[in-house]
C-alpha positions as a printed NumPy array, in Angstrom:
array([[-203.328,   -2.184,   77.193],
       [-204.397,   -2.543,   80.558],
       [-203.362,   -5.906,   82.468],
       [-206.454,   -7.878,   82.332],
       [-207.071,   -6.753,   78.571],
       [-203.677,   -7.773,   77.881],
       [-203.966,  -11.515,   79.59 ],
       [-207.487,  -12.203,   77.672],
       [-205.706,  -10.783,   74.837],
       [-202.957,  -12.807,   75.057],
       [-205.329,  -16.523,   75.607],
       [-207.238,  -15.567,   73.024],
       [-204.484,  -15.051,   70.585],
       [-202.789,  -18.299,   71.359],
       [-205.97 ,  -20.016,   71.226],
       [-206.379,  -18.673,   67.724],
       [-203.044,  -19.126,   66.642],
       [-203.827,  -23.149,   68.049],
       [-206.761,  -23.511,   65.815],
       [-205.208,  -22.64 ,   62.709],
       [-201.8  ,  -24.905,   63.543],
       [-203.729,  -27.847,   64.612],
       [-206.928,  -29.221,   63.141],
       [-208.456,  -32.119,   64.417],
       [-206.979,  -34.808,   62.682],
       [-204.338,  -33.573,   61.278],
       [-201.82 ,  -36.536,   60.671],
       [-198.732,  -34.325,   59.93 ],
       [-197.282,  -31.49 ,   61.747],
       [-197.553,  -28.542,   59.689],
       [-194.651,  -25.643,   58.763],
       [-193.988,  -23.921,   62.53 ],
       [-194.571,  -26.661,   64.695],
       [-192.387,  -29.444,   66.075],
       [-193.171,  -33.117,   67.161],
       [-192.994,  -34.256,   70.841],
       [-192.637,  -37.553,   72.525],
       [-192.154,  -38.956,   75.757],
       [-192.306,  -36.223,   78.399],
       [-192.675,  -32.601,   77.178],
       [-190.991,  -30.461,   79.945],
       [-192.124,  -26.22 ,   79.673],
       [-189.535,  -25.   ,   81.655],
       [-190.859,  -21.67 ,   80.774],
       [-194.406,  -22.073,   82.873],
       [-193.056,  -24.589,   85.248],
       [-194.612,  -28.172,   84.064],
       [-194.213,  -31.495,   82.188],
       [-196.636,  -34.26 ,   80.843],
       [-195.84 ,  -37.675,   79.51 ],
       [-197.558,  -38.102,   76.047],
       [-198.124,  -42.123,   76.165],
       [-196.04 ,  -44.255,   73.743],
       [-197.127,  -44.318,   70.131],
       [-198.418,  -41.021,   70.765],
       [-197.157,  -37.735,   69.423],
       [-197.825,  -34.074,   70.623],
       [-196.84 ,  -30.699,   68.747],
       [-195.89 ,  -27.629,   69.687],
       [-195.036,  -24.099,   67.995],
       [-192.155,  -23.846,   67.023],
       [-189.707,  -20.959,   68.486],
       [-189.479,  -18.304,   68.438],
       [-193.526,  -18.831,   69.405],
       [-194.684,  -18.269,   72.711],
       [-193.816,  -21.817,   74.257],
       [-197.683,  -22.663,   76.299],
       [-198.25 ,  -26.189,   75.364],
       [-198.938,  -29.011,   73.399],
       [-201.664,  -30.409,   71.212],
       [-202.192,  -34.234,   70.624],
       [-204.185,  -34.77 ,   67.579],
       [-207.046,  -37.278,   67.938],
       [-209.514,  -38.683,   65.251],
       [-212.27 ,  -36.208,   66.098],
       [-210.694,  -34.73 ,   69.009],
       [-207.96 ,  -32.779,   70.342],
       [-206.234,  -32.528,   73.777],
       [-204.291,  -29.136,   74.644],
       [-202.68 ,  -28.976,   77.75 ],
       [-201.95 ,  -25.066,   78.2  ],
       [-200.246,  -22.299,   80.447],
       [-200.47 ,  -18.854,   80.759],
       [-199.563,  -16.291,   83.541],
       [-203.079,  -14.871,   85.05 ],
       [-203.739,  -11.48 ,   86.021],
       [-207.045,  -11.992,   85.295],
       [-209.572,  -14.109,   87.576],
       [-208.866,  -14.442,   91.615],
       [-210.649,  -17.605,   92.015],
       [-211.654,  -20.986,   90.823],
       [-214.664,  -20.342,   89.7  ],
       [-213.455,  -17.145,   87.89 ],
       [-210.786,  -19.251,   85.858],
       [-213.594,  -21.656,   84.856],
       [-215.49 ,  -18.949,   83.386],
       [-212.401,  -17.675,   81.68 ],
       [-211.619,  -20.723,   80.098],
       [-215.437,  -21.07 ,   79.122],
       [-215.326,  -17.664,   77.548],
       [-212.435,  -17.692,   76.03 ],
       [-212.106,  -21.476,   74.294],
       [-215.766,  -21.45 ,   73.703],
       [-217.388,  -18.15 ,   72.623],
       [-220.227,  -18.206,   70.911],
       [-220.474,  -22.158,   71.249],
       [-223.4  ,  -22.01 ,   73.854],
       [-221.675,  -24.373,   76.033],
       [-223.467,  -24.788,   79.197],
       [-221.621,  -26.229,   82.292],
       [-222.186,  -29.868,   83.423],
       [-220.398,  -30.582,   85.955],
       [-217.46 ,  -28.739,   88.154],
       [-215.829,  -30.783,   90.673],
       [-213.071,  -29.652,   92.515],
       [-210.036,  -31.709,   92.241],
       [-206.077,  -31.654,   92.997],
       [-203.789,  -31.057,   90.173],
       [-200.208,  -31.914,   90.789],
       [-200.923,  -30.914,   94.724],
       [-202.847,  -28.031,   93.44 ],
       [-205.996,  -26.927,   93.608],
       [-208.289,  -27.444,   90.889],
       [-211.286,  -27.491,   88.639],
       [-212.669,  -30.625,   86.798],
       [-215.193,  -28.554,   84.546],
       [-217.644,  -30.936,   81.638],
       [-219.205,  -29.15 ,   79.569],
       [-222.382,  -29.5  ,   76.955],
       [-224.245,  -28.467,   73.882],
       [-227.6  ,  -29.683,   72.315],
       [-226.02 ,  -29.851,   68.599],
       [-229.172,  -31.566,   66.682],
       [-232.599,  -32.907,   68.058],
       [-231.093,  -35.719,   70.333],
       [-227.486,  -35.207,   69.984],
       [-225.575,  -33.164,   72.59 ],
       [-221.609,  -32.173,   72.257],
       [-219.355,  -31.967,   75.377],
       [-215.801,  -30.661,   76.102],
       [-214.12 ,  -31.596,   79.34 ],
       [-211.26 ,  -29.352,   80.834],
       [-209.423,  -29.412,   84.002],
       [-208.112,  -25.83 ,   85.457],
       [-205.122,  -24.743,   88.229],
       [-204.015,  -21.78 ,   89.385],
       [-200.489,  -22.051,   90.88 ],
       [-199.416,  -18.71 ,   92.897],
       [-195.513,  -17.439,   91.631],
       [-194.395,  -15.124,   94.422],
       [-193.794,  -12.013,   92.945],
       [-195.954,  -12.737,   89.934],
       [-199.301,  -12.598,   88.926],
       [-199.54 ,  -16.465,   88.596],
       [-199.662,  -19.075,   85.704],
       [-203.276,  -20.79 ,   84.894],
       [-202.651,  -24.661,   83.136],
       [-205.581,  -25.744,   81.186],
       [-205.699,  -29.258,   79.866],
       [-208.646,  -29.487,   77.365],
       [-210.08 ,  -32.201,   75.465],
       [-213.007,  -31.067,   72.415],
       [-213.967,  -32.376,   69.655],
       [-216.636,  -33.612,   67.324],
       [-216.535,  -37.028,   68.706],
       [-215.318,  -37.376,   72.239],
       [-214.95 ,  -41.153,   72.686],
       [-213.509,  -42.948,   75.352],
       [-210.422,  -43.016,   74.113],
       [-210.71 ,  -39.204,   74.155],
       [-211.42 ,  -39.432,   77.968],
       [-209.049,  -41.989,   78.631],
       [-206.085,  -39.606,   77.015],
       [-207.013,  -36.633,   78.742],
       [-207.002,  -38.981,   82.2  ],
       [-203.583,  -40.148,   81.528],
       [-202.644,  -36.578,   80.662],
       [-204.094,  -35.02 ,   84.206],
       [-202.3  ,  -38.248,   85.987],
       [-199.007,  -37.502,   84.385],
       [-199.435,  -33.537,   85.131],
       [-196.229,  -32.597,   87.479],
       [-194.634,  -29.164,   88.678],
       [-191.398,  -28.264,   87.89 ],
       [-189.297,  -24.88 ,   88.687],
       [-190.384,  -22.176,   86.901],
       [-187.799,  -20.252,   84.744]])
């Protein structure tokens, strides 16, 4: 499988493999995943995040592929993700991606993109919307980093926030999750 294949490939999958493991609203962790609180530290792609108190996150369970977290909202979800890019050289390109790939078919249209800093790096802030019924329209909000690994292809961090109803508390979650967002050494 050639390179890029193999990166889309590889999203894709664990974006699949996230849907089924966590549904919206979903009290419980299911069989394969494990709670997190406090900080979650992924040594593996070089990040942390605090999770606020009273809050829990999950993640898959080893030996899974060890991207991110989910936090499980009413009628939302945050995922804050990482994968190693040898797909898109830009921005813009990654925006797409993540468009693409966490959205097919959804005929999300883009809102608003405003560049940003995410833990020192550079950054997307990317809304995006749907018409759902006559006067209702659905939105997803993501933020998007590329973080150059010399002698790698790079890692990508996504943190995402969709779901059927995304409320302010939503928003306010996935603000507190970007704040918290820090670098570590990667593995």
């Amino acid at each position: 499988m050639r390179p890029v294949k193999a990166a889309r490939f590889r999203m894709i999958r664990w974006v699949a493999l996230s849907l089924v493991c966590y549904q919206v609203g979903t009290a419980q962790p299911r069989a394969g995943e494990v709670v997190v609180r406090g900080t979650y530290t992924n040594a593996d792609y070089g990040y942390s995040v605090v999770i606020p108190e009273r809050m829990k996150a999950t993640r898959m369970s080893a030996p899974a592929p060890q991207h991110g977290i989910v936090i499980n909202l009413d009628h939302a979800a945050l995922w804050v993700n990482a994968e190693y890019n040898s797909l898109a050289r830009s921005l813009d390109g990654l925006a797409q991606t993540v468009v693409d790939d966490w959205f097919p078919g959804d005929e999300f249209r883009m809102k608003t993109k405003t560049p940003l800093s995410l833990a020192g790096l550079p950054a997307l802030d990317v809304v995006l919307e749907r018409r759902l019924e006559p006067g209702q329209m659905g939105s997803a909000h993501f933020v998007v980093a590329l973080r150059a690994v010399p002698g790698e292809v790079g890692i990508v961090y996504t943190i995402l926030v969709k779901g059927s109803d995304e409320t302010a508390a939503a928003q306010k979650l996935f603000s507190r999750i970007v704040e918290s967002f820090r670098l570590t050494d990667v593995k």
